[in-house]
C-alpha positions in Angstrom: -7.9 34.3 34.7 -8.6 37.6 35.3 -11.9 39.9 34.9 -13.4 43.2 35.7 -15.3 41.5 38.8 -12.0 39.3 39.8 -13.0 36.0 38.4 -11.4 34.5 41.9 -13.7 36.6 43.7 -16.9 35.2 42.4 -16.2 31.9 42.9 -15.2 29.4 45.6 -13.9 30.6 48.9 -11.7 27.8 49.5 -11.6 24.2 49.0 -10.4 22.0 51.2 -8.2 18.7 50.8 -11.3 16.6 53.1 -13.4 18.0 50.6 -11.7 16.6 47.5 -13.9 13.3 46.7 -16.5 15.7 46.5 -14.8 18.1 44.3 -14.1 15.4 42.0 -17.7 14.2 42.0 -19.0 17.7 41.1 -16.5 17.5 38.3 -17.9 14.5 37.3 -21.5 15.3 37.0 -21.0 19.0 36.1 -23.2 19.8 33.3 -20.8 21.6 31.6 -17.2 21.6 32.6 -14.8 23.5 30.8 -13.1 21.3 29.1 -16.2 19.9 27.4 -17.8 23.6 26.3 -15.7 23.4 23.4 -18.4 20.8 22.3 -21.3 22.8 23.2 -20.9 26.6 22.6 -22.2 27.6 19.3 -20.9 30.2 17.3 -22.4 32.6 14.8 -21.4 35.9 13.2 -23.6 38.2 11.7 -22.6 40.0 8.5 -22.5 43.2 9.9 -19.8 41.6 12.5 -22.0 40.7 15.7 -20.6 37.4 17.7 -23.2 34.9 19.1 -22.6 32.3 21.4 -25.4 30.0 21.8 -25.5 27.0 24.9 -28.2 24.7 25.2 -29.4 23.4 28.1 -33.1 22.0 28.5 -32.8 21.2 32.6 -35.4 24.4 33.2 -37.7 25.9 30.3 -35.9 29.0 31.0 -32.8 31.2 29.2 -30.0 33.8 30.6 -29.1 36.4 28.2 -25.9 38.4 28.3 -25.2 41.4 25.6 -21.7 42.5 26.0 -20.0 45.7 24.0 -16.4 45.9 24.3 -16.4 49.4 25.4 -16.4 50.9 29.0 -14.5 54.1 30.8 -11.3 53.2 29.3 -12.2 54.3 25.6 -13.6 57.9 27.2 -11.7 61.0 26.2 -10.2 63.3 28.4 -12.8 66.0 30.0 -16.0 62.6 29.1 -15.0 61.1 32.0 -18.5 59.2 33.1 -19.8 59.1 29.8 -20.2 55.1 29.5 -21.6 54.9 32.9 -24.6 57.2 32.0 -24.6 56.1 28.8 -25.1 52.6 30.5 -28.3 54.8 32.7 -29.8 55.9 29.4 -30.4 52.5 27.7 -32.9 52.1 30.1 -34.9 55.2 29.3 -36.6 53.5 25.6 -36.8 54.3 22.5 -38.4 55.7 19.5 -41.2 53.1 20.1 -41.1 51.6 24.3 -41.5 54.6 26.5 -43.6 57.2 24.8 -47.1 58.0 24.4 -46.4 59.9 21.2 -42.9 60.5 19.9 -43.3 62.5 17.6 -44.6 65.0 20.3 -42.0 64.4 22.6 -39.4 64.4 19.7 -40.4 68.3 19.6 -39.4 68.8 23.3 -36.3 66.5 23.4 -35.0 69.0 20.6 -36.0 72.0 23.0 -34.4 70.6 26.0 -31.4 69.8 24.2 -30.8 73.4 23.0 -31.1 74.7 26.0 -29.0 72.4 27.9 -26.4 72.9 26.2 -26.4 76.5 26.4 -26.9 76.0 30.3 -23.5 74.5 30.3 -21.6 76.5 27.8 -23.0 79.3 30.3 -22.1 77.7 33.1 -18.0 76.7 31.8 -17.4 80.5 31.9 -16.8 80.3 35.8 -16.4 83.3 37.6 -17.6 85.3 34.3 -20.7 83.8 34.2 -24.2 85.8 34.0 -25.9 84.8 37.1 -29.7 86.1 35.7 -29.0 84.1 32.4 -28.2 81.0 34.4 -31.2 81.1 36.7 -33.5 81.6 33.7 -32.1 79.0 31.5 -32.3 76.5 34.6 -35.9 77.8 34.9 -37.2 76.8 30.9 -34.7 73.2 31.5 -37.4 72.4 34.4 -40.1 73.4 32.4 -39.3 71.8 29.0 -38.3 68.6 31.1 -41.6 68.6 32.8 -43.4 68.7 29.9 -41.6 65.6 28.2 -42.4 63.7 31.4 -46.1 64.2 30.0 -45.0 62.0 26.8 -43.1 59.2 28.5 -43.6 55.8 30.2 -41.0 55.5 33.0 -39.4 52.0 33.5 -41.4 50.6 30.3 -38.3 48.1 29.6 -38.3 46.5 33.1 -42.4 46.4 33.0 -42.3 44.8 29.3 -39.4 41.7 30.8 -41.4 41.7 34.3 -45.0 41.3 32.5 -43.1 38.1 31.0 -42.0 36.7 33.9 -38.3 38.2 33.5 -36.1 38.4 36.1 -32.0 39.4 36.6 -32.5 42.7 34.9 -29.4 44.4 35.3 -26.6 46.3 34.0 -23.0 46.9 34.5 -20.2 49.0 33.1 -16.7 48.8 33.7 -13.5 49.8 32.4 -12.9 47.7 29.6 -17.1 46.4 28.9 -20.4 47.6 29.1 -23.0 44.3 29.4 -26.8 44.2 29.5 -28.4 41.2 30.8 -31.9 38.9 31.5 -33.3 36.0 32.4 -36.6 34.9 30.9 -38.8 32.2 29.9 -37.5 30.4 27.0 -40.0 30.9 25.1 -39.8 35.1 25.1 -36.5 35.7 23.1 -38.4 36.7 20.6 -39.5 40.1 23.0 -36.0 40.2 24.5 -34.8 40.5 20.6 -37.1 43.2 19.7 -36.5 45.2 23.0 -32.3 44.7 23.0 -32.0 45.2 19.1 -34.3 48.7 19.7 -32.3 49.8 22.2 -29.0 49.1 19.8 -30.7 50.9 17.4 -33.0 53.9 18.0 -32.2 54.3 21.7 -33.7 57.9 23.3 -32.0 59.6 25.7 -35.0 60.9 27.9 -34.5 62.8 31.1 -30.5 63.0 30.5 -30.0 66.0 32.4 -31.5 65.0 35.4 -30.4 61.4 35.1 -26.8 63.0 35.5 -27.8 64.9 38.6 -28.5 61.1 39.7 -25.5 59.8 38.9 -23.4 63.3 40.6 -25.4 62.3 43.3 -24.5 58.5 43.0 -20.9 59.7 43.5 -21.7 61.7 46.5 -23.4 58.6 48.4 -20.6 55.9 47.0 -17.2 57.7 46.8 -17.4 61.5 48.7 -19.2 59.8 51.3 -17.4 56.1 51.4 -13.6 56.6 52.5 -12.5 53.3 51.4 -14.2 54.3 48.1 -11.6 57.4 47.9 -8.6 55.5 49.1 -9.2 53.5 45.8 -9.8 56.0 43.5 -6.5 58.0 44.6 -5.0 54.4 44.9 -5.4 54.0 41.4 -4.6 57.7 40.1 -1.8 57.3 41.9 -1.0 53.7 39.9 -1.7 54.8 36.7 -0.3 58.3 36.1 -1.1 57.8 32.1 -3.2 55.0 31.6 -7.0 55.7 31.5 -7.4 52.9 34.2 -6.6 55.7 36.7 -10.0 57.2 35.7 -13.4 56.3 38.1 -15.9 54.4 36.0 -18.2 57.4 37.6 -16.0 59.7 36.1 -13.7 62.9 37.6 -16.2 65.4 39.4 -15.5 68.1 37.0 -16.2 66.5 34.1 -19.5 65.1 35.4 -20.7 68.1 36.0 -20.7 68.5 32.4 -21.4 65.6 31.2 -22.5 66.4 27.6 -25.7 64.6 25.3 -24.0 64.9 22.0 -20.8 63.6 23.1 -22.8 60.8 24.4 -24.6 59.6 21.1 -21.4 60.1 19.6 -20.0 57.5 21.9 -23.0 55.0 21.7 -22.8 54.8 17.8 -19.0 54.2 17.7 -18.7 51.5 20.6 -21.9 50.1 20.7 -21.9 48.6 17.0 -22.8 45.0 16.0 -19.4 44.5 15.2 -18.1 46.0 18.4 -20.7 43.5 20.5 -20.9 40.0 21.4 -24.1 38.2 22.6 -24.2 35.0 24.8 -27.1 32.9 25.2 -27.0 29.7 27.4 -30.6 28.2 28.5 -33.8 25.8 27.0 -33.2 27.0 23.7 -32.5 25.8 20.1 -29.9 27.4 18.1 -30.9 27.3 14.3 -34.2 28.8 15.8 -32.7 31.4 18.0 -30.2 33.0 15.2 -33.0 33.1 12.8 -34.6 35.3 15.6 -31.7 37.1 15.7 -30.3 37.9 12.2 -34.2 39.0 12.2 -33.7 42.2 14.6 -30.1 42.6 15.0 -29.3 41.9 11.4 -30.7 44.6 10.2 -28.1 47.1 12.3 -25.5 48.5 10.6 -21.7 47.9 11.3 -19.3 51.2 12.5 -16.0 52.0 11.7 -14.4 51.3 15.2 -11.4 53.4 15.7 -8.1 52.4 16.5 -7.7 52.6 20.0 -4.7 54.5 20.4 -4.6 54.1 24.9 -1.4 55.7 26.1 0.9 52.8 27.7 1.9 53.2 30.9 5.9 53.8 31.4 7.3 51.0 34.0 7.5 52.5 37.4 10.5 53.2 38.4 10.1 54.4 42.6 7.7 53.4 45.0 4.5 55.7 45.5 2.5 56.3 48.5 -1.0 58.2 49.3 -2.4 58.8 52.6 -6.1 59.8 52.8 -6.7 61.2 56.2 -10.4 60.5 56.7 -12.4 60.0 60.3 -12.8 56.2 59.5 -10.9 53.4 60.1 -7.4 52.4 58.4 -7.1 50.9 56.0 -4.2 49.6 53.7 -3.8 49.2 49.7 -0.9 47.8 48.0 -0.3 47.0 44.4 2.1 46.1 41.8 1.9 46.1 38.0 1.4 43.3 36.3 0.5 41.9 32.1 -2.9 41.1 31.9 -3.8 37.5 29.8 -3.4 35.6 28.2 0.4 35.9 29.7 0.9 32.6 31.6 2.5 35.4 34.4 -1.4 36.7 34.5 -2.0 32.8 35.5 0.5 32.5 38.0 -0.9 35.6 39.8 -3.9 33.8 39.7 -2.5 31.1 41.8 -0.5 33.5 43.6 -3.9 35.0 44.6 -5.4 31.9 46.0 -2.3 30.9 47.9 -2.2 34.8 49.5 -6.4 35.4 50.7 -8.2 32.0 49.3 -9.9 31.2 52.5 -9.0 30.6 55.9 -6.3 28.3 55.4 -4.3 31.0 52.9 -1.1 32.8 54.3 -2.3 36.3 54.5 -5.3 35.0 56.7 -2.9 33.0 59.1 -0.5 35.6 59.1 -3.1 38.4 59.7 -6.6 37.9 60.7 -5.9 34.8 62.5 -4.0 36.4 64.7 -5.7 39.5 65.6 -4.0 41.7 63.1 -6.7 42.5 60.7 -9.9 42.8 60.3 -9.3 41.6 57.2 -7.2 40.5 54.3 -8.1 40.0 50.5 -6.2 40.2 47.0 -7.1 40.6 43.2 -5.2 40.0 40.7 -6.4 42.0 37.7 -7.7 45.1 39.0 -9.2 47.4 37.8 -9.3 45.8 34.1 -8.0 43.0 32.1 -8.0 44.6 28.5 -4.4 45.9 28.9 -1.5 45.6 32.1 -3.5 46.2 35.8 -2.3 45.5 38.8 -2.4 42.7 41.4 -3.5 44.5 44.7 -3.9 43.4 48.2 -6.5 45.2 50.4 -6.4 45.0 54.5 -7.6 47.1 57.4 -5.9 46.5 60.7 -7.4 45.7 64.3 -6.6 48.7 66.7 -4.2 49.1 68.2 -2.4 47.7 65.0 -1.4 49.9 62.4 -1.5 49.9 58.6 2.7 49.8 58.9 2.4 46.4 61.0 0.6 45.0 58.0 2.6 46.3 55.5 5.8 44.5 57.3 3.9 41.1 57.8 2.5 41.4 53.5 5.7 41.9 52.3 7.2 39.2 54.7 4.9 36.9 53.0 5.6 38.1 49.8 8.9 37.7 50.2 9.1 33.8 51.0 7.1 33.0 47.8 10.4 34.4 46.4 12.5 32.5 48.0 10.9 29.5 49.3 8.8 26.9 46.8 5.4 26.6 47.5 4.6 22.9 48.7 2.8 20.4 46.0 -0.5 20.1 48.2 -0.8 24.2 48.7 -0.3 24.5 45.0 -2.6 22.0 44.0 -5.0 23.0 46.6 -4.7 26.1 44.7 -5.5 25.1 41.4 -8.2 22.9 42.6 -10.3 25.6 44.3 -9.9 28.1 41.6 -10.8 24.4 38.8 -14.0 24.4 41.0 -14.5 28.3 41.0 -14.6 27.9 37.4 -17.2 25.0 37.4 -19.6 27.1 40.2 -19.9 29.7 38.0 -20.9 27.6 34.9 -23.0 25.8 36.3 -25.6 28.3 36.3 -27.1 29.8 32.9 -26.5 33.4 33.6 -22.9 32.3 35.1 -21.6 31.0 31.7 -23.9 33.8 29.8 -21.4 36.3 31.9 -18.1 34.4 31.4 -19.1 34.1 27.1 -19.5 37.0 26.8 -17.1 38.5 29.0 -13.9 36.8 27.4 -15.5 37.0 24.2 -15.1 40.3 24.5 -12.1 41.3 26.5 -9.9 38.2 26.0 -11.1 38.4 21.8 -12.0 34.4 22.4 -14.5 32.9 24.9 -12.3 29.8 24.5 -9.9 31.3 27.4 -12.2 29.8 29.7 -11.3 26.2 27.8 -7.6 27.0 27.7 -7.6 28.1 31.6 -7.4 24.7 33.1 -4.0 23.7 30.8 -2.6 26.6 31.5 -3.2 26.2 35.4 -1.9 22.9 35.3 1.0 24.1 34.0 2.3 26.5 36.5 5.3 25.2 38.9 6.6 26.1 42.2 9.5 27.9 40.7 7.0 29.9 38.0 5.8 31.4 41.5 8.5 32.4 42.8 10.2 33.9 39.1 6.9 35.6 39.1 7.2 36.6 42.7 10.7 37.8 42.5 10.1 39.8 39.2 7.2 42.1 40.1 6.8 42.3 44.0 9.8 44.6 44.2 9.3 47.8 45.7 10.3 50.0 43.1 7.3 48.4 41.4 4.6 49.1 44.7 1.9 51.7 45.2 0.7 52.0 48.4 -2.3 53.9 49.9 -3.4 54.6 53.5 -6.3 55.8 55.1 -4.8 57.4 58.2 -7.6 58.4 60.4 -8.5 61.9 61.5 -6.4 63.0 65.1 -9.3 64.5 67.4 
């Protein structure tokens, strides 16, 4: 059951067999398991194509509200790189009516500052032919016009509007395959959360976009230049992918975030984020003839896009192990991956079991194997990294305990790997398996914004929020010797990436 934030990972660390009477309890009183949302998730869809999926529950006067557009770094052309991640930055700047004193004067400016950034760019893509005096006067009226809009806006007037109302889990995330907005509120304010969100979908204002991206150059300087196990990923996968857009950052290439460009960015925001390119999921104290009359009130009124085909290069089967070393003054660290289908293949299950068995807890092999005994620091997997819209990869992370080295661990990982090939796992370690990832499940619905996530995650990504209804069958259904099939078919070596952070020799 894979997701952008490794379902696994969210959930339960482990589970164990003492603990079962109280696992099945839990189960019991749950108040929504998965097998019984089928009953209880509402769905609607607008006429210009927007999904809702509506869950009561009156325990606390209170509602979680997800907004999820299937769009994320993976639909960016080449040279955008970082365009849905400050995209993502730029929904919280307002609109034509939260955020401004007067629009209409700042309308004036925005047009001003857009002119001239662009030609600061266009200027600035010459290179070594640039004019240097031109440059230093264009950067000089950017400041200026950009001060002068400051004049005519309200900073932070979204998160003052929710917080004046007692809002709270303001937040937003974008991946590689989704791009979701989300809040908590009293239930009784969806009709502000309704007229905020649908403004934003509709007459959104970019304000402050050229210094926002010097924030988000300098969010890649503090969280990848600056983080070596941040860069051992990001080569990790470009080394992984050698087509695929999931060998792109989220943050985007350097170069290309440099020039991160407004019109391109519009461009992008009236394709992907479309009513009929978004789902909504709303689980809390509400009533659901109520809500959607709320809703067809604001969002109705937005007009549906042509979506374009998504035409994603697929990436060729790998034929020869790769490897990249990092040499870094840090501590090692070791990455290892293999390619995988993404769901709903029952294989994309199996991993999932294969990923509890490998790092779910203290009890799982790699644990044992490694950490237990002094080897590493530590040992973790995901299956379904770094996205589940198309084939990703099932990677295991560890960083050795000196004076160990990353190639002790890889012997001892793909020692374990190999005896889920040829050995069957034993019926209590498989169905402790499926037990702890059963309860994962039920932790994270318990909670309003929890199931909020999950709807409208696989309402987007999997095309049916019922995956999280199917998940259990399918668990049930996997076998020892589905684990080692799946084992022996894609942990072979011609299928492996492998990257290293070697540190620095003094």
């Amino acid at each position: 059951m894979t997701s952008g934030n490794n379902l696994r990972h969210i959930l339960l660390e482990c589970l164990a067999i003492t603990c079962l009477a109280s696992f099945l309890l839990y189960i019991t009183l749950s108040p929504c398991s998965a097998y019984d949302l089928k009953n209880k998730v509402k769905e609607f869809t607008l006429k210009n194509g927007l999904k809702v999926l509506i869950v009561e529950r009156h325990a606390s006067p209170t509602v979680s509200l997800y907004i999820s557009h299937d769009t994320g770094a993976v639909d960016e052309e080449d040279g955008h790189t970082g365009t849905a991640h400050i995209l993502e930055h730029m929904m919280f700047k307002g609109t034509e009516t939260i955020g401004t004193k007067n629009f209409e004067e700042e309308k004036r400016i925005l047009r001003k500052i857009h002119d001239v950034g662009n030609t600061l760019d266009t200027e600035l893509m010459k290179g070594e032919s640039t004019d240097g005096q031109k440059i230093k006067d264009l950067r000089k009226q950017l400041e200026t016009l950009q001060q002068e809009a400051r004049k005519w806006s309200i900073p932070g007037e979204i998160d003052r509007l929710y917080t004046a109302k007692g809002g709270g889990d303001l937040n937003a995330f974008t991946g590689q395959d989704l791009t979701s907005y989300h809040v908590s509120l009293p239930s009784n304010r969806i009709g502000l959360w309704a007229r905020i969100e649908s403004d934003r979908m509709a007459n959104p204002v970019f304000r402050e976009f050229y210094s926002e991206r010097n924030v988000v150059m300098q969010e890649r300087k503090q969280t990848v230049e600056s983080n070596p196990g941040r860069k051992l990923m990001e080569q990790f996968l470009a080394a992984a992918f050698m087509v695929h857009p999931y060998r792109r950052p989220v943050l985007g290439w350097t170069p290309d975030m440099r020039f991160l460009n407004i019109d391109y960015t519009k461009k992008f925001f009236r394709t992907y984020y479309a009513p009929n390119n978004t789902t909504i999921a709303i689980v809390g104290d509400v009533s659901p003839e109520e809500t959607m009359k709320i809703i067809k009130h604001y969002f109705g009124r937005i007009p549906s896009q042509n979506i374009p085909v998504r035409r994603v290069t697929e990436e060729p089967v790998q034929n020869g192990e790769r490897r990249v070393k990092l040499i870094s003054d840090a501590s090692p660290r070791l990455i290892t991956g293999y390619h995988k289908p993404t769901l709903p293949s029952f294989d994309d299950c199996v991993f999932d079991v294969i990923d509890t068995i490998l790092s779910g807890g203290r009890t799982s092999r790699l644990f044992k194997a490694l950490v237990e005994k002094g080897i590493a620091v530590g040992v973790n997997t995901a299956n379904g990294y770094p996205g589940a819209r198309y084939p990703n990869l099932f990677v295991i992370f560890a960083q050795p305990v000196s004076p160990h080295t990353c190639g002790e661990l890889e012997k001892i990982i793909y020692k374990e790997l190999d005896v889920l090939k040829k050995e069957p796992v034993r019926s209590e370690e498989l169905e402790k398996a499926k037990n702890q990832l059963n309860a994962g499940i039920l932790r994270e619905i318990s909670t309003n914004s929890g199931l909020a996530g999950m709807l409208s995650y696989y309402g987007a990504v999997a095309g049916s929020w019922q995956y999280i209804t199917d998940f259990p069958d399918l668990l049930e259904k996997v076998t020892p010797e589905d684990i080692m099939a799946v084992a022996e078919k894609y942990f072979e070596p011609r299928n492996r990436t492998v990257a290293e952070l070697v540190r620095k020799k003094i």
